[in-house]
Backbone bond lengths (Angstrom), bond angles and torsions (degrees), N, CA, C in turn:
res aa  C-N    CA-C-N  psi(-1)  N-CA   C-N-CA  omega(-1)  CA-C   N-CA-C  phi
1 X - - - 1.467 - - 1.532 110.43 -
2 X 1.156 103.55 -42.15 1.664 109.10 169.21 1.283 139.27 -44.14
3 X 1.630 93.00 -47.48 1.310 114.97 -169.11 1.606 103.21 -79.64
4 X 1.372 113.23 -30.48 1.474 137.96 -176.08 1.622 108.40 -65.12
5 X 1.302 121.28 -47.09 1.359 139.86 170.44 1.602 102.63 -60.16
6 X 1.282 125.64 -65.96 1.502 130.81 173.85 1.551 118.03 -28.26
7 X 1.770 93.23 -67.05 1.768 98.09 -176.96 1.257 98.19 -49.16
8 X 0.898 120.60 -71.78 1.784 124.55 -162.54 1.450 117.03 -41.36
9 X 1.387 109.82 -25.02 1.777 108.03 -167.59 1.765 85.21 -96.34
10 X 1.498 118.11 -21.29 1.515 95.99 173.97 1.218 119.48 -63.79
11 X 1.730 96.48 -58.90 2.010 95.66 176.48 1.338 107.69 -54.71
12 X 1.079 145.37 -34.86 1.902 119.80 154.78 1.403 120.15 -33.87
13 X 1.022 127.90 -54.69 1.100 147.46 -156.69 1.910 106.74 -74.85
14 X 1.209 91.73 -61.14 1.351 88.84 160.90 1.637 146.06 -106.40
15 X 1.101 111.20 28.93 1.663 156.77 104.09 1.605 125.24 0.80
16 X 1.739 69.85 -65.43 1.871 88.03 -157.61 1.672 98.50 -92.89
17 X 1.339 108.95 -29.19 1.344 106.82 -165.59 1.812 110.61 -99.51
18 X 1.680 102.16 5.29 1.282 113.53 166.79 2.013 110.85 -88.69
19 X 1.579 101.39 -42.61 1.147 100.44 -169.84 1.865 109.79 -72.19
20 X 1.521 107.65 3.42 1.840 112.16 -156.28 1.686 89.41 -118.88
21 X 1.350 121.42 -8.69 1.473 123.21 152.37 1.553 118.68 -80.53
22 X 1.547 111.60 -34.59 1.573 107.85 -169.08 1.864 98.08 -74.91
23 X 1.660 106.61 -30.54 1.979 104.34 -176.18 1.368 97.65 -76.91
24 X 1.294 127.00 -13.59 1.535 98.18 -173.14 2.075 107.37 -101.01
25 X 1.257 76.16 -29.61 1.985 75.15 155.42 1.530 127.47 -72.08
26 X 1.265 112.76 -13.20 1.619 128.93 -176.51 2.224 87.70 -87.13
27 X 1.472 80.15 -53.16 2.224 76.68 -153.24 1.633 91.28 -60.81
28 X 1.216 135.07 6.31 2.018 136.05 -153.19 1.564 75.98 -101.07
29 X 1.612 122.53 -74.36 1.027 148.33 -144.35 2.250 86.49 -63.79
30 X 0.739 104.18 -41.69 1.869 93.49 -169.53 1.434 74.25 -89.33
31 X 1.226 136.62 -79.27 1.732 104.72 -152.74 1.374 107.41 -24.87
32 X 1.750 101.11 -80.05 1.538 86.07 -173.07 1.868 146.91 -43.14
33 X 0.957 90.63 -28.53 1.927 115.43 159.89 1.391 101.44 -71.34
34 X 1.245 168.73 2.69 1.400 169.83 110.09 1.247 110.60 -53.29
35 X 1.523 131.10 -40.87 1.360 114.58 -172.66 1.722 110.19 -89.45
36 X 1.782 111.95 -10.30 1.376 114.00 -179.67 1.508 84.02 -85.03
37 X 1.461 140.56 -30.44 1.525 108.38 -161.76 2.108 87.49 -66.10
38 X 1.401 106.22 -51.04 1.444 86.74 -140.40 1.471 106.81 -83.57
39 X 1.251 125.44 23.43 1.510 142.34 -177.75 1.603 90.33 -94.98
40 X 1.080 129.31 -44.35 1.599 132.68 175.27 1.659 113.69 88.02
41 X 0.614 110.68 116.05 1.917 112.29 -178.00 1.565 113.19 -79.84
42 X 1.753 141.33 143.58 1.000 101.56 158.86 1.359 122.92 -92.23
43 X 1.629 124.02 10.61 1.080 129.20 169.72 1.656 110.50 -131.39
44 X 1.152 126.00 140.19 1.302 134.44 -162.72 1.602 89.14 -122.48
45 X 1.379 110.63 114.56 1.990 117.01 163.03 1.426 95.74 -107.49
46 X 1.188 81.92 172.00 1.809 113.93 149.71 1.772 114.06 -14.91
47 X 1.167 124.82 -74.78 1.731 141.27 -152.36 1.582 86.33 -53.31
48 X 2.276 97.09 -61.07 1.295 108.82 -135.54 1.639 98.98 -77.06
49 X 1.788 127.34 10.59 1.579 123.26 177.59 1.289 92.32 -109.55
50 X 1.228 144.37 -29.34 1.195 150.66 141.91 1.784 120.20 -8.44
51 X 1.731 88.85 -59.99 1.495 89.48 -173.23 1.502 98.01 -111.04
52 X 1.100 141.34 27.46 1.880 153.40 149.91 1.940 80.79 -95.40
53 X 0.750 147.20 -61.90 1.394 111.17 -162.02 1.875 121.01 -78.55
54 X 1.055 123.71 4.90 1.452 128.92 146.56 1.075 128.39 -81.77
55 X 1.677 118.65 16.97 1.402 114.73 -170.92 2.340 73.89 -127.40
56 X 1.130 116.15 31.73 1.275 100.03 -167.08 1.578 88.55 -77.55
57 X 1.441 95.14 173.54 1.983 111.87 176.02 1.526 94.96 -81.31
58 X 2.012 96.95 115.15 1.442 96.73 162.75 1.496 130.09 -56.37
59 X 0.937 123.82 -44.64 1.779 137.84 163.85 1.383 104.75 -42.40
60 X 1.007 127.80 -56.29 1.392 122.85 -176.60 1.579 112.37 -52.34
61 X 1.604 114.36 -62.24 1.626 116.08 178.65 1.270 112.08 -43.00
62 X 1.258 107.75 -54.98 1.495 125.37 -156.62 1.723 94.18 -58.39
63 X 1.249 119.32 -48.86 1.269 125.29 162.22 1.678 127.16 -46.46
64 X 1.290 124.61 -60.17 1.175 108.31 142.67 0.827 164.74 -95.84
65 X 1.203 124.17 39.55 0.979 154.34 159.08 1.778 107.92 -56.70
66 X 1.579 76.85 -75.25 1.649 84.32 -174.06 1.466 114.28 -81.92
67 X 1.551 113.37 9.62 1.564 105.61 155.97 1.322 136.01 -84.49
68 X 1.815 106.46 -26.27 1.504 122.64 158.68 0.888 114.40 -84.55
69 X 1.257 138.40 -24.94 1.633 121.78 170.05 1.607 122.70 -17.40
70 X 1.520 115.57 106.44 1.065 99.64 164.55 1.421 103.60 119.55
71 X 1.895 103.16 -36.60 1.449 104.13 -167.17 1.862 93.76 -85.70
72 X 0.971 108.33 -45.26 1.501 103.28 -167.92 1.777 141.63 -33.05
73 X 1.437 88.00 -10.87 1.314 111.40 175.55 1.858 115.49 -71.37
74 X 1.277 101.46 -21.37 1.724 123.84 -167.45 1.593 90.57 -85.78
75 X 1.570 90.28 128.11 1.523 128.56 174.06 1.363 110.80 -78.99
76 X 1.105 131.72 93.40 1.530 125.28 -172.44 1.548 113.46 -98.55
77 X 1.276 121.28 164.80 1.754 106.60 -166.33 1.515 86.49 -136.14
78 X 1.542 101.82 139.98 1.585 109.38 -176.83 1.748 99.48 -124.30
79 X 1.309 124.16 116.56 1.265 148.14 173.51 2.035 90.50 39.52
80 X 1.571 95.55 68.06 1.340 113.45 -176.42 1.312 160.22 70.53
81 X 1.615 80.45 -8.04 1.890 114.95 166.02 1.043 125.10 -90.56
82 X 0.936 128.74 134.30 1.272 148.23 163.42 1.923 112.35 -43.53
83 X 1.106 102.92 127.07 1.451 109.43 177.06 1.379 112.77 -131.93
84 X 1.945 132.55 109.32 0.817 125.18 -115.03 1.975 70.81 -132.65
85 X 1.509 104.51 120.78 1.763 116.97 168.77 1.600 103.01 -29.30
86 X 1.797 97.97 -54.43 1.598 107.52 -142.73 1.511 92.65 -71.17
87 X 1.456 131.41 -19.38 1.597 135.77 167.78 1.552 112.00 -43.28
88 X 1.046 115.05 157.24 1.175 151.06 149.47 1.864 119.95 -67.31
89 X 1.239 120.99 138.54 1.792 110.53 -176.67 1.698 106.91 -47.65
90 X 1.574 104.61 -51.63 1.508 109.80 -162.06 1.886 94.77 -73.58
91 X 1.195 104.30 -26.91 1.683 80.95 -165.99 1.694 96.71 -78.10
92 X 1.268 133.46 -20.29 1.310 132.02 -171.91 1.554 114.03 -70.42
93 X 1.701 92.00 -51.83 1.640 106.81 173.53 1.404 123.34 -58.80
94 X 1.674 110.02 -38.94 1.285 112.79 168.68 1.325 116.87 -41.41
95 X 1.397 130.00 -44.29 1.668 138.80 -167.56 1.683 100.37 -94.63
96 X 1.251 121.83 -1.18 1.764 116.01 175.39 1.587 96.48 -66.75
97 X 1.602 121.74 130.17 1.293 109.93 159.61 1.672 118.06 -85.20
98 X 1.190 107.29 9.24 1.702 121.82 178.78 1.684 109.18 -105.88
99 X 1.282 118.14 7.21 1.358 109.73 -167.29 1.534 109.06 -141.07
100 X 1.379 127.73 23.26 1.904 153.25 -152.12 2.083 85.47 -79.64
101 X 1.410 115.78 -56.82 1.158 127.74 161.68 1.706 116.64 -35.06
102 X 0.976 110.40 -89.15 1.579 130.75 171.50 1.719 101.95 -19.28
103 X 1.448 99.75 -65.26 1.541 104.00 -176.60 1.597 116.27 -55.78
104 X 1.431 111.39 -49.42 1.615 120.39 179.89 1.355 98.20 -47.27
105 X 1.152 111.91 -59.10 1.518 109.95 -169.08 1.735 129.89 -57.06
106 X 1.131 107.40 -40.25 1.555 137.35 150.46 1.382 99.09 -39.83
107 X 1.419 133.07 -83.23 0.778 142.12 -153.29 2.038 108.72 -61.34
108 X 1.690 97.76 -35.52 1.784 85.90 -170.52 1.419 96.98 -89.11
109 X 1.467 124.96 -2.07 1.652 114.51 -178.51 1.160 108.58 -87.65
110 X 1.739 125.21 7.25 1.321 122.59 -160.95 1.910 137.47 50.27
111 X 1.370 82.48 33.30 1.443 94.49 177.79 1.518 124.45 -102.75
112 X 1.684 95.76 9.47 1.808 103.93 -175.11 2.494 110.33 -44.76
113 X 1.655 71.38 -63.31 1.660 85.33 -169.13 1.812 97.55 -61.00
114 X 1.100 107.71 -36.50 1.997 87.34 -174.52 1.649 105.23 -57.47
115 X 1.265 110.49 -55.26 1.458 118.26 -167.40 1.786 99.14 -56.18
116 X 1.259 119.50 -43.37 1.883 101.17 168.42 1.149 132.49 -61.97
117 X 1.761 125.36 -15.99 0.939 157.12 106.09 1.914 95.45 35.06
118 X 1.763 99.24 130.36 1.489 104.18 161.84 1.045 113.52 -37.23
119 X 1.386 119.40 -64.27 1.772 122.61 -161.61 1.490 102.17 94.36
120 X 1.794 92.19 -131.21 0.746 130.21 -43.94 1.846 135.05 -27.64
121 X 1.352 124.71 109.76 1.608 122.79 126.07 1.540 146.97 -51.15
122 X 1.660 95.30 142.99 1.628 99.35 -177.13 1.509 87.79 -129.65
123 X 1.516 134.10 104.62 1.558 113.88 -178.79 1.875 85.75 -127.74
124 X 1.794 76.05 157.24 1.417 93.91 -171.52 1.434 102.85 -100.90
125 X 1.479 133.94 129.23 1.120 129.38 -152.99 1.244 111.88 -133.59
126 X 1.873 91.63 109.73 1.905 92.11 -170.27 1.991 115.61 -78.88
127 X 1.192 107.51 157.31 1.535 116.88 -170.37 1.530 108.49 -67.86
128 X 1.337 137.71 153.41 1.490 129.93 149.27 1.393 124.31 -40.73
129 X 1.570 125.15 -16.10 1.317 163.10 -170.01 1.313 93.77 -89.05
130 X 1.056 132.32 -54.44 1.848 136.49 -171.49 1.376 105.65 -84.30
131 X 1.702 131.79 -57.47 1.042 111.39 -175.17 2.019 111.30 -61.85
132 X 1.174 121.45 -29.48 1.021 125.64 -179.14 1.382 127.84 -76.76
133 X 1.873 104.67 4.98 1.682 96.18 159.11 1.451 107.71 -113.52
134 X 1.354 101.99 18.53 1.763 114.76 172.95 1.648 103.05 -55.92
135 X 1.134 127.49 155.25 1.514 116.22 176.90 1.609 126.73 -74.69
136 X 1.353 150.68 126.57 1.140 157.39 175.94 1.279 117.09 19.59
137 X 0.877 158.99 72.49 1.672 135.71 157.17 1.659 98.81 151.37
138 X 2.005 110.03 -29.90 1.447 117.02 174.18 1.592 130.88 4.66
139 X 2.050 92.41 -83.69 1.051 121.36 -150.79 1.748 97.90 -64.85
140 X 1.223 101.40 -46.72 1.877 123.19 -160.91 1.630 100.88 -75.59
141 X 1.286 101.10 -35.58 1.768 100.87 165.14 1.616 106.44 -64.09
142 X 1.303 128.28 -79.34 1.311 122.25 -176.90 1.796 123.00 -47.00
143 X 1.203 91.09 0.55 1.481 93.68 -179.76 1.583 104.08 -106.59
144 X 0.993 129.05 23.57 1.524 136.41 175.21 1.743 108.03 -102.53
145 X 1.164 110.02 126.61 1.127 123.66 159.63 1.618 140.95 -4.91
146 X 1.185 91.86 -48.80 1.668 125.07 166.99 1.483 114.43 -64.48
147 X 1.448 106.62 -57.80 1.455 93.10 176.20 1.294 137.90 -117.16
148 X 1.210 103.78 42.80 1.625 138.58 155.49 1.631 106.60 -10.50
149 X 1.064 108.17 -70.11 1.341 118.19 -164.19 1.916 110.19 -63.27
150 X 1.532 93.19 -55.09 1.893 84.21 162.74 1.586 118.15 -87.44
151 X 1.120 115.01 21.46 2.060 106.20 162.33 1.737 92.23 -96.01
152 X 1.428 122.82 -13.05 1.514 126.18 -158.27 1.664 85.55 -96.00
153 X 1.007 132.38 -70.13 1.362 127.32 179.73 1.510 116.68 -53.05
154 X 1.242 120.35 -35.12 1.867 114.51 167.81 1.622 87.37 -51.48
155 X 1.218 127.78 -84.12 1.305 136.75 -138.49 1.390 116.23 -63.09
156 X 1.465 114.03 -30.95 1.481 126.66 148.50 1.546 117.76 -43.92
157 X 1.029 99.86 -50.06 1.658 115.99 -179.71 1.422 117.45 -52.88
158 X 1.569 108.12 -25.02 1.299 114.70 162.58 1.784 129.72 -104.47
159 X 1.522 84.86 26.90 1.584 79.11 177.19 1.535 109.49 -133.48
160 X 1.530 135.29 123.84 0.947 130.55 149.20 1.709 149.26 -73.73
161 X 1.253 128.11 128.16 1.490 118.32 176.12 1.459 116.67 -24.09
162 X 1.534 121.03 151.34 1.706 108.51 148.10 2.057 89.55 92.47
163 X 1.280 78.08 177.02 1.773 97.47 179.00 1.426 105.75 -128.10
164 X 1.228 116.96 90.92 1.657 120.70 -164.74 1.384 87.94 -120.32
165 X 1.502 101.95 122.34 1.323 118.65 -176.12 1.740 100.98 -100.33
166 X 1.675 111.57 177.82 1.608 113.21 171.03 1.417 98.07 -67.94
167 X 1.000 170.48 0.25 1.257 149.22 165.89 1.609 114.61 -85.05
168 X 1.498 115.85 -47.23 1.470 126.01 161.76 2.034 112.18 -36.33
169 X 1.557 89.13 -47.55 1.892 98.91 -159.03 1.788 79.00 -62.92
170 X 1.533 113.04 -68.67 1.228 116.55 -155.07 1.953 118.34 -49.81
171 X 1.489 88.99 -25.21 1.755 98.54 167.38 0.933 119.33 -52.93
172 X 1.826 115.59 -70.00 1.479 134.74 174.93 1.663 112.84 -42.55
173 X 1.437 117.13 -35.55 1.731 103.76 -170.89 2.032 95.19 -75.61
174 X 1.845 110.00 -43.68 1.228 79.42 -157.20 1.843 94.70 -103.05
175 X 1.098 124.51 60.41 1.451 145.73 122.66 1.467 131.50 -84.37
176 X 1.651 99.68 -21.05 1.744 106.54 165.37 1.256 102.18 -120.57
177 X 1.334 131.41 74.62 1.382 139.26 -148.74 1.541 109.62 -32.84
178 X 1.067 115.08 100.13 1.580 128.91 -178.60 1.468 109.91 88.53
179 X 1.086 149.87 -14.92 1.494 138.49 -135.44 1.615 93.36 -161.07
180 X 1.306 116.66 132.97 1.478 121.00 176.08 1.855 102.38 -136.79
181 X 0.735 120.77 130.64 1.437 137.26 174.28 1.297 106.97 -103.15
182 X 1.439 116.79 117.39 1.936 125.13 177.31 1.530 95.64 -134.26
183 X 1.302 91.61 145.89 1.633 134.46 153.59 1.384 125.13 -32.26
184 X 1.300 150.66 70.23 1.410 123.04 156.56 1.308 128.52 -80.41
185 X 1.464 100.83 170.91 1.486 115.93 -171.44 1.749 109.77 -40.19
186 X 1.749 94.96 -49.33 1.628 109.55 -154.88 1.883 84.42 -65.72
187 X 0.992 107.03 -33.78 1.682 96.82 167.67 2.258 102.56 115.91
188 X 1.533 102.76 -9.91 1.998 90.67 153.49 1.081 105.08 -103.79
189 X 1.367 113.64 -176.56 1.743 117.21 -163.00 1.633 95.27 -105.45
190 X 1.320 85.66 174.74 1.819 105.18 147.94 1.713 111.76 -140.58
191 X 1.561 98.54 168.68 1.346 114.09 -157.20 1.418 99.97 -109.60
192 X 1.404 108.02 128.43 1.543 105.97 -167.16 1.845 97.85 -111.00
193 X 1.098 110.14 134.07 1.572 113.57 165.99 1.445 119.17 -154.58
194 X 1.186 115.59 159.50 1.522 124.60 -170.65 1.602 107.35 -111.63
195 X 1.790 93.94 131.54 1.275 105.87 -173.46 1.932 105.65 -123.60
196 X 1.423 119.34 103.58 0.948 101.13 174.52 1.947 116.96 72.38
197 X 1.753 101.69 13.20 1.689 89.94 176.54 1.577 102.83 108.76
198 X 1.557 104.13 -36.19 1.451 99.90 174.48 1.044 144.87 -117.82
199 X 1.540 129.67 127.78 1.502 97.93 -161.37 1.448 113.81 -106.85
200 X 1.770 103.75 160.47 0.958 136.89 -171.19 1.332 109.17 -116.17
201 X 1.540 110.62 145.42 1.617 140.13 -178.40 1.750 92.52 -121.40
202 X 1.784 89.47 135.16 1.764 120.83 168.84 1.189 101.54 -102.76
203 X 1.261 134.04 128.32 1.522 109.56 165.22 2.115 96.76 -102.58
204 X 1.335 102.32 -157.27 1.525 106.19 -163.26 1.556 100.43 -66.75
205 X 1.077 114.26 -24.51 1.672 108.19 -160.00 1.680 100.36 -90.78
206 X 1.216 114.73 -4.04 1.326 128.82 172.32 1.811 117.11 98.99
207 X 1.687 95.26 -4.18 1.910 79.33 173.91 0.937 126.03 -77.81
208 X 1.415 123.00 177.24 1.528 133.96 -161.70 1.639 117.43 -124.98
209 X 1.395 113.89 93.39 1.017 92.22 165.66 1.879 134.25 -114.11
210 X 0.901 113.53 150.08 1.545 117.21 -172.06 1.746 111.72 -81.42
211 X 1.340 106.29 140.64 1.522 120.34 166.71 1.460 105.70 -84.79
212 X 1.292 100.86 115.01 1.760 124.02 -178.44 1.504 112.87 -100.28
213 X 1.367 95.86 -17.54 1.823 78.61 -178.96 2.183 69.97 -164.81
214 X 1.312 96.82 133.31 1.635 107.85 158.30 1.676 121.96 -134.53
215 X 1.132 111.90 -175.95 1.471 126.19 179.78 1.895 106.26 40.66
216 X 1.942 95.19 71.56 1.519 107.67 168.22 1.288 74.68 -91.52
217 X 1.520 134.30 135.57 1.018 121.85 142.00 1.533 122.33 -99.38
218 X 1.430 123.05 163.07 1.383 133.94 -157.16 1.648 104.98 -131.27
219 X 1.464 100.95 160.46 1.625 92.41 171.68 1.717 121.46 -72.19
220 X 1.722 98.63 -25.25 1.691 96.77 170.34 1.377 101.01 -124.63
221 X 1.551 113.71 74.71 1.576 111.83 153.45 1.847 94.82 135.87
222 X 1.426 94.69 -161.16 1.706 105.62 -175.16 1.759 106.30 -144.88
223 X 1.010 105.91 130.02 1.580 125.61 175.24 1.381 116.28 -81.96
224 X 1.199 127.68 126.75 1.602 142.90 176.60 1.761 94.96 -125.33
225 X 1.519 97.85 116.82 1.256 116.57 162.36 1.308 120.44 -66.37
226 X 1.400 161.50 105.71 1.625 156.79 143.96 1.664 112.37 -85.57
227 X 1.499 79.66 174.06 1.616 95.31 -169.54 1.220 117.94 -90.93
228 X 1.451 110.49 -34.75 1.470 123.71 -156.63 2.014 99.20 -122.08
229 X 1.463 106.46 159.69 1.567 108.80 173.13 1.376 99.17 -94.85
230 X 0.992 85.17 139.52 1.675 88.82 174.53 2.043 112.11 -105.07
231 X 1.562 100.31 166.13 1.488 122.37 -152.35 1.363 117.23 -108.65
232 X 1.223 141.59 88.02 1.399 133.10 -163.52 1.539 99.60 -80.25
């Protein structure tokens, strides 16, 4: 009986002191992912959204998590397509006929393979309609070679950690009574608020853009349609 009592308080023991090695390699891993957001990169790849999304807000996942639960299974159709859960962002977006833009751009910042990427993703996804009231020459400038690194930080700018669906966003504003402040990848926020049922994103420069269509969900993350690109 003794000996029986012993084993058992060991496997506690080393249990406890297995699971208090895996949190302190977890809390190492977000420091360091916190001090690259606010150290600022001038180029943001693959690795460095990689390691910004382990520094995501636990409360937040944990939150949606259990707010989509359930929904992710739902086939959502974007200006008549089919948008398929069991997809991937890029394979979904690839088939948006509203999003041909979005993808190019993705595609020359080298962000194809992150975005297929486990995730979870929450990206906010501007229209062919949005990049095209950008001013003259914009889009075709950021699509040059050269400035890779800031078309990679706009586009970061629209993506958050986690799978935060409209019910999560709409939690967070009226938990900060009207006003919700989130995290992106590129590492400043945007300001989430509800106008009339819908919500709307500020980015820093102060525009506004509106969620027109939300909760595409994906196999790694959830898609929110907007109107406008937003401005880090």
């Amino acid at each position: 009986m003794k000996r029986t009592k012993f084993v058992a308080a060991m496997a506690a023991c080393l249990g406890l002191a297995a699971q208090s090695a895996v949190l302190t390699a977890q809390a190492q891993d977000q420091n360091l992912a916190r001090k690259e957001i606010k150290n600022g990169a001038s180029s943001i790849d693959a690795s460095s959204i990689n390691g910004m999304l382990i520094a995501a807000d636990d409360s937040m996942m944990k939150g949606s998590n259990a707010s989509s639960k359930g929904k992710e299974t739902k086939i959502s159709h974007v200006d008549g397509v089919a948008m398929y859960p069991t997809k991937d962002i890029i394979e979904n977006a690839s088939q948006s006929p509203i999003h041909k833009t979005l993808v190019a751009a993705v595609t020359a910042a080298g962000l194809v393979e992150t975005l297929k990427g486990a995730g979870p993703f929450t990206v906010f996804a501007p229209t062919d309609k949005a990049f095209d009231a950008l001013p003259p020459g914009t889009v075709d400038n950021l699509l040059k070679p050269e400035n890779k690194a800031k078309l990679s930080g706009i586009l970061t700018y629209h993506v958050v950690p986690g799978s935060v669906c409209a019910a999560d966003l709409k939690k967070l504003i009226k938990d900060g009574h009207g006003s919700a402040t989130v995290k992106t990848v590129q590492g400043e926020d945007l300001t989430a608020k509800l106008k009339g049922g819908t919500v709307e994103l500020t980015d820093t420069k102060g525009s506004v853009a509106k969620v027109t269509q939300a909760d595409v969900f994906q196999s790694n993350g959830v898609i929110h349609v907007i109107d406008k690109v937003l401005m880090p």
